[in-house]
Structures are given as structure tokens and as C-alpha cells.
C-alpha positions in Angstrom: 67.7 44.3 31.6 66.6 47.6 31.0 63.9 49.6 32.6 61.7 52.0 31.1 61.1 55.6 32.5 59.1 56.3 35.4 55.7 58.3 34.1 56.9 61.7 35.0 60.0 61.5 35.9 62.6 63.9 35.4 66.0 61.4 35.8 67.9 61.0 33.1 68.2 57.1 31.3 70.3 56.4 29.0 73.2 53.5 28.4 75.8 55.8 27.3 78.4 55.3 31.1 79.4 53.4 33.5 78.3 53.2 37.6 82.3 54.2 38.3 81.2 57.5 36.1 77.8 58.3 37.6 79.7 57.9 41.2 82.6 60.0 40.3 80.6 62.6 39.2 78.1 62.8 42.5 81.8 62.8 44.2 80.9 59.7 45.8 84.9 58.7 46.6 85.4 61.3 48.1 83.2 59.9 50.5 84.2 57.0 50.7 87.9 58.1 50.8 87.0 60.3 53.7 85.0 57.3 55.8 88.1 54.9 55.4 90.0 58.3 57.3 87.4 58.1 60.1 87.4 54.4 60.3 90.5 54.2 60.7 90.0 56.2 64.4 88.1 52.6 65.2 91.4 51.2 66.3 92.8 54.0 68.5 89.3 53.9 69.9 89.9 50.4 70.9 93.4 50.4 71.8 92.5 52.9 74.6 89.3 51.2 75.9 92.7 47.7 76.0 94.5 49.8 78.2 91.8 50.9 80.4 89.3 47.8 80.9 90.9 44.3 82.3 88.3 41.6 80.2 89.2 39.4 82.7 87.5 40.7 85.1 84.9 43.0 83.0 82.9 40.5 80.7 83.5 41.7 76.9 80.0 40.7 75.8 78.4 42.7 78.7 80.8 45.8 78.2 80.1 46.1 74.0 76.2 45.4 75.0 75.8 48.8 77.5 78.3 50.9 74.8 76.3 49.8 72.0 72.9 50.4 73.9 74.1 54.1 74.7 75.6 55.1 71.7 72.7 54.3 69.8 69.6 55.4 72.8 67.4 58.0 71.0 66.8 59.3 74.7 67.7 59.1 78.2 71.6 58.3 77.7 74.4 59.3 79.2 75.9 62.8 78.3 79.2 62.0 76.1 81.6 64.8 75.6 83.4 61.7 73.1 81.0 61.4 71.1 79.6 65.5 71.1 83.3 65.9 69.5 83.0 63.3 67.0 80.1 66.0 65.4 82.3 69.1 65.8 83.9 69.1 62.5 84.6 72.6 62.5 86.7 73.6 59.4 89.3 71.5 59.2 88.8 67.5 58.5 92.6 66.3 59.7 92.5 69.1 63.0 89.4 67.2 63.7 90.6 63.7 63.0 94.1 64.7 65.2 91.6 65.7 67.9 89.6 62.8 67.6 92.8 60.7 67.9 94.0 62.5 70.7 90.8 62.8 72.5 90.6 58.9 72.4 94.5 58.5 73.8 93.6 60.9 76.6 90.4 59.9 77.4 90.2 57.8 81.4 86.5 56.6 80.4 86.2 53.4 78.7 82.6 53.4 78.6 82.2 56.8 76.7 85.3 56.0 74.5 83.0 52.7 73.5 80.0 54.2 73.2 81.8 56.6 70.9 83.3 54.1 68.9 80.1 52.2 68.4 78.7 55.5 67.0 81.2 56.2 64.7 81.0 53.0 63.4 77.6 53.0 62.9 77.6 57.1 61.8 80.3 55.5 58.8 77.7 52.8 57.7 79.5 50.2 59.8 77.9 47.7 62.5 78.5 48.3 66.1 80.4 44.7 65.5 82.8 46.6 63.8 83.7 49.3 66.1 83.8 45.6 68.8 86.1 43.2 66.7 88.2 45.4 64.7 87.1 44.0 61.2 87.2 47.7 59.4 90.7 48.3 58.6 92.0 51.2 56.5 93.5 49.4 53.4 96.1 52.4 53.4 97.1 51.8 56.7 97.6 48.1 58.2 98.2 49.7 61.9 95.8 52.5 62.4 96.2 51.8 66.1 99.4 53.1 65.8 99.2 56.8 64.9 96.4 58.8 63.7 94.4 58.3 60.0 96.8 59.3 57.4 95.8 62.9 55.4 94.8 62.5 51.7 98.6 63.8 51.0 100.0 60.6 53.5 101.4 62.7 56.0 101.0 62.0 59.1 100.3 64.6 61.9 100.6 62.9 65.6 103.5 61.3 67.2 102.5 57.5 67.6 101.3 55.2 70.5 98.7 55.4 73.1 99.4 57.9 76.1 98.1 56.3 79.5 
């Protein structure tokens, strides 16, 4: 099927590329590269909020439902040092990601950490499910929880585990 130009419009048509092309050149993977590095912070989030919240006696639904209600309140929430970080990039994309990490690994407040990881999710595109049940994984990474995002170059730039 092929559609004709919009009266007016100034795009360009053609059938002379591909969708991989047009993306590549609006740098669209690196993105997308650079999501699946933030994603990946998902699974410290909730390996943290493990250690700190007993679900049997805290009921899961009821914990996700108030985190997800915060994070995404346009007014009259909670003020969320977690989640101001998450939008302090500063200069440096791994410093932040490393600070992120650690942040989350240090962090004694399960309902902010959630909150925060219910944003993120959602800031990457994600559903609040995701940031929840641990369905977005980093295909270049099988254990995120493990260690902070790996760098484009596959360093890595923390020591590993959760610090209680």
C-alpha cells in the first residue's frame, strides 16, 4: 500500500529504504540501547524492596497499588529523593546509572524505592507491571539483579550484590 502526500506537507516519500534505515539515521538505537541500560536498574530496584518488605505479612497487591499510585500522582504525593535522582542525569550516563544502582542498595525505604521503580518503568515506556513482576530483562545481561547495567563497552563498574 502506498500513500500519497499530505497537501502541503514538507516530509519526504519515497520507496527508496528501509524502517531499520530511517531509525538508524534519527539514532533511534541508541535509544533503545540506552533504555535496555536503565531497565535493567528494574531488578536491583526490586531486589532491595525483597530484602526490605516481608510479603507475608505486607500484602503484594496492596504494596504495588500505593507505589504505583504515587509514582504516577500529578499532585499531592510524597516527596521522593529516589525518584528526584532518577532525573539528575548530570553529564555522565554510567556515574548516573552507578548512583542509581547504589542509591537503590542503600536505600531503608521500600515504598520510595517502589514508587521509583514504577516510574522508571513507566519513564522507559514500560507498564508499572513491569517494574512489579520482573518481565523487562536486559537481553545482555540475564542477572541485572546482580551488579549494576553493563556500560556500552561491557565493563562493569560496581562490586555485586545487595548491601543491607
Amino acid at each position: 500500500m502506498r500513500l500519497e502526500p499530505a497537501p502541503g506537507s514538507a516530509g519526504i516519500y519515497g520507496n527508496d529504504g528501509t524502517i531499520a534505515a530511517f531509525l538508524e539515521n534519527q539514532g533511534v538505537p541508541e535509544y533503545l540501547a540506552m533504555n535496555e541500560r536503565y531497565a535493567a536498574l528494574l531488578a536491583i530496584f526490586r531486589k532491595r524492596i525483597g530484602n526490605l518488605v516481608d510479603f507475608e505479612k505486607v500484602e503484594p497487591r496492596e504494596f504495588w497499588r500505593r507505589a504505583t499510585r504515587e509514582a504516577l500522582a500529578e499532585s499531592g504525593y510524597d516527596p521522593n529523593p529516589i525518584i528526584d535522582a532518577l532525573f539528575d542525569v548530570g553529564n555522565d550516563v554510567d556515574e548516573h546509572i552507578e548512583a542509581l544502582a547504589d542509591l537503590a542498595r542503600q536505600s531503608d525505604d521500600a515504598d520510595a524505592l517502589a514508587s521509583a521503580a514504577v516510574l522508571l518503568a513507566v519513564s522507559l515506556g514500560y507498564s508499572p507491571s513491569d517494574a512489579i513482576d520482573g518481565s523487562v530483562v536486559n537481553p545482555a545481561d540475564p542477572h541485572p539483579a546482580r551488579d549494576v547495567p553493563p556500560s556500552p563497552s561491557g565493563k562493569r563498574t560496581s562490586g555485586e550484590g545487595v548491601r543491607s
